[in-house]
Residue, then its C-alpha position, 0 to 999 in steps of 0.5 A: x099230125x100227131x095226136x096226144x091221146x088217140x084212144x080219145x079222138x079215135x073210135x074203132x067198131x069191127x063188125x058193128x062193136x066198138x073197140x077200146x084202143x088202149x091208152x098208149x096207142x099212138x097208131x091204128x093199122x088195118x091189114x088184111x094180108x100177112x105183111x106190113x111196111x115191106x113184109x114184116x109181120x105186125x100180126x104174129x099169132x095172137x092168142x084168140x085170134x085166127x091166123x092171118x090169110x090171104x083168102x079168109x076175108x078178115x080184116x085185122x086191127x092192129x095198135x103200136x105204141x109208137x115210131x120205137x115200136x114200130x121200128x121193132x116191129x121192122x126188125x122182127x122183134x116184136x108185133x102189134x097188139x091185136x085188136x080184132x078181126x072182121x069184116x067191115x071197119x069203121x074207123x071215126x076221127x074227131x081230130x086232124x091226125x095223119x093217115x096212109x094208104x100202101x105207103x101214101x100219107x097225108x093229113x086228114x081233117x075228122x072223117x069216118x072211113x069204113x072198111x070192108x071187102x069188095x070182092x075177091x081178086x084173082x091172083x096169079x102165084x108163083x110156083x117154085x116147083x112147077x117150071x115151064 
């Protein structure tokens, strides 16, 4: 399913304004915690950007120029290009185009997906330094 210019069936709005996808983007992520595809980070620290964080309620919006790309994200010597940050994504395909959600794939005919929080989840963390 992989799509020859994605920029051009592939439109991105954060928080209602659109997103130019750069021209040499061949996959969108979307996150919202500091970890992709078994911990690496495809945030990093983007100039003009707040840092990632579990609790902020922000949605980040990623691009990577391919498979090569994304393999030197995994071995930590590159990042994504940051997109964006917000609250609501919405995401709208107008051409069949592979898809995942936490590591499930499948092919996905045109659609519009909108992304936003639900509500905050309780978590439980481990403490290192505090034993029972």
């Amino acid at each position: 399913f992989h799509i020859e210019k994605l920029h051009e069936h592939l439109t991105v709005e954060v928080d209602g304004d659109e997103i130019p996808l750069p021209k040499n983007c061949e996959g969108v992520i979307i996150v919202n915690i500091p970890s992709y595809g078994a911990g690496s980070d495809v945030w990093g620290h983007p100039v003009g950007y707040r840092p990632q964080s579990y609790g902020d309620q922000l949605i980040e919006v990623i691009s990577v120029s391919g498979v090569a790309h994304l393999g030197h994200i995994q071995a930590g010597t590159q990042i994504g290009q940051a997109l964006a940050q917000g609250r609501q994504v919405t995401c709208s395909l107008t051409k069949q185009a592979a898809m995942q959600i936490d590591g499930e794939p499948w092919g996905q005919e045109p659609t519009t997906v909108e992304i936003s929080f639900f509500r905050p989840s309780k978590m439980l963390m481990f403490n290192a330094h505090k034993r029972c």
